[in-house]
C-alpha positions as CSV (number, residue, x, y, z in Angstrom):
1,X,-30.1,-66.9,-117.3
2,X,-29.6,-63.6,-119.1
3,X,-30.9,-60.0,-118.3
4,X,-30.2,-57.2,-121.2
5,X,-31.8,-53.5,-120.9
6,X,-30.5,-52.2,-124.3
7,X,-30.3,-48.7,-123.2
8,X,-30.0,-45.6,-125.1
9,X,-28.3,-42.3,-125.5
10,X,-29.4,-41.5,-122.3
11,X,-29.6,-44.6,-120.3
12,X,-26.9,-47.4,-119.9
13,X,-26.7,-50.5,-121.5
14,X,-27.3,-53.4,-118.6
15,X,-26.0,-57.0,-119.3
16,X,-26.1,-59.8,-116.8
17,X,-25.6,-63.2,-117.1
18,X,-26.9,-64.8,-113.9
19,X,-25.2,-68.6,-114.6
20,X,-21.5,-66.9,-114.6
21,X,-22.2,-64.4,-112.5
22,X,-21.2,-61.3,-114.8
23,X,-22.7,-57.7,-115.1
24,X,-21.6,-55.1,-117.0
25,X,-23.7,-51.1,-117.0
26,X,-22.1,-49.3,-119.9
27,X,-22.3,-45.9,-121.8
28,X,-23.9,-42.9,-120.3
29,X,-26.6,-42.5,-117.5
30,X,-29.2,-39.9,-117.3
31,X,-32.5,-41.6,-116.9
32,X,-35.6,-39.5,-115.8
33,X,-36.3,-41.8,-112.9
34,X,-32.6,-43.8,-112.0
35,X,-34.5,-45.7,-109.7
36,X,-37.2,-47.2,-111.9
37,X,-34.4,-48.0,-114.7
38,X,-32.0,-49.9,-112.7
39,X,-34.9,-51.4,-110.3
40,X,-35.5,-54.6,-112.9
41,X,-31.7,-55.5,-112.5
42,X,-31.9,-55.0,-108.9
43,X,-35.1,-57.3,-108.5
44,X,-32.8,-60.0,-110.7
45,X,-30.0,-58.9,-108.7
46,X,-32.1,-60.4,-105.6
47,X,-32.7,-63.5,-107.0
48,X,-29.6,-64.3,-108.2
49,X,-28.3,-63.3,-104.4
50,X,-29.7,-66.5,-102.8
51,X,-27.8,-68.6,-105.0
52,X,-24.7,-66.7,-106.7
53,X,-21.6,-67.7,-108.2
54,X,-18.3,-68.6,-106.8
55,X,-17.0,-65.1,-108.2
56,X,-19.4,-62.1,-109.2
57,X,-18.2,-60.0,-111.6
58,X,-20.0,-56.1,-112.4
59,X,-18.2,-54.1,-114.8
60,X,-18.9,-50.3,-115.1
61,X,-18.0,-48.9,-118.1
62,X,-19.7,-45.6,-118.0
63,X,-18.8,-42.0,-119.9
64,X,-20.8,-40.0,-117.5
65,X,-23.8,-40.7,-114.4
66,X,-25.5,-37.8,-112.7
67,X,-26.3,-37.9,-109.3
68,X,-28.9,-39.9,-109.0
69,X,-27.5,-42.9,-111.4
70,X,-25.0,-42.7,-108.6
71,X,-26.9,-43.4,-106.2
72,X,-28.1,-46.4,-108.0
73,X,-24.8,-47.7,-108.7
74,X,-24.3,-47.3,-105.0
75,X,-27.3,-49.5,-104.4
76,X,-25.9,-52.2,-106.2
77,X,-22.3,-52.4,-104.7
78,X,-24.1,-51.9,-101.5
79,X,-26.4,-55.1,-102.2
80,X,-22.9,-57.5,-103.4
81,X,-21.5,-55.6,-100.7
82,X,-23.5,-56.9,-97.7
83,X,-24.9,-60.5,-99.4
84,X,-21.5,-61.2,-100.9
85,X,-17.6,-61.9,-99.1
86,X,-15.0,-60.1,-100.4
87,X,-12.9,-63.0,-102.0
88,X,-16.3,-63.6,-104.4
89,X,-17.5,-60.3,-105.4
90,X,-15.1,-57.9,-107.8
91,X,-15.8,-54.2,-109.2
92,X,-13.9,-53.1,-112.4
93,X,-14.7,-49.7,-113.0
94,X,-13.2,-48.7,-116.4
95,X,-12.5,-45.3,-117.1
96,X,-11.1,-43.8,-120.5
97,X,-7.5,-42.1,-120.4
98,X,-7.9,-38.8,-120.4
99,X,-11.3,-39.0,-117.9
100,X,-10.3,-37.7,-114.7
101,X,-13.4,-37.2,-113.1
102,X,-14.5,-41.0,-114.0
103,X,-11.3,-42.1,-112.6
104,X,-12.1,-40.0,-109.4
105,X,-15.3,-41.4,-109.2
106,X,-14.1,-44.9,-109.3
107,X,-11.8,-44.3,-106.6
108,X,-14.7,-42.2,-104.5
109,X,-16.6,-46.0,-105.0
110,X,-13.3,-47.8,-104.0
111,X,-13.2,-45.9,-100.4
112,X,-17.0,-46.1,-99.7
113,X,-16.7,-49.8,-100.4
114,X,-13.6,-50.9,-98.7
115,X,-14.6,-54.4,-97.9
116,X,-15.5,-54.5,-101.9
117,X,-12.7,-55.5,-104.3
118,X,-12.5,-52.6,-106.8
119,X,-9.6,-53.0,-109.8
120,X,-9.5,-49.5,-111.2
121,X,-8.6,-50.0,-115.4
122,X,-7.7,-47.6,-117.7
123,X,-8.5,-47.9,-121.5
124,X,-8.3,-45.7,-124.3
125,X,-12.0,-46.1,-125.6
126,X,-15.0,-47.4,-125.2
């Protein structure tokens, strides 16, 4: 099964697909209301929890989050987090080369999730 929130120039695009167990939240997140954007992927989230794949993937691939987008990505590591064991879950956070503060984010997420495998890449672009 898939899941795809489009987003926009303020809100991230969200792309899941459930039977490989991949997610990807990309571009730039501002919503109004964080927690009413990303609540329709967490309610999938849920469902695909009881039953998930040998590996689960989530790529972030975000250009900038405000505070409260943070805590909703914190809400969903959280969730993988405590339903998932760290040999099947994995967090790539992207980051573009000259983004410091995205970088430092991703490592912030890194610490606060220790028992979550985080791979920290680099790329020129999104």
């Amino acid at each position: 099964m898939t899941f795809l929130i489009e987003g926009d120039k303020r809100c991230p695009r969200i792309a899941a697909d459930f039977s490989r167990g991949t997610f990807e939240i990309a571009g730039i997140s501002l919503p109004e209301n964080p927690y009413h954007y990303y609540q329709p992927f967490l309610d999938e989230l849920e469902d695909y929890l009881k039953a998930p794949c040998d590996l689960t993937v989530l790529s972030l691939k975000l250009e900038y989050f405000n505070t409260g987008s943070a805590l909703a990505l914190r809400n969903i590591i959280q969730k993988l987090n405590v339903n998932l064991s760290l040999d099947t879950v994995l967090v790539k956070w992207y980051y573009e080369t000259d983004d410091i503060d995205m970088l430092d984010s991703g490592d912030e997420f890194a610490t606060i999730f220790q028992n979550t495998r985080f791979e920290i890449i680099e790329v020129d672009e999104f």
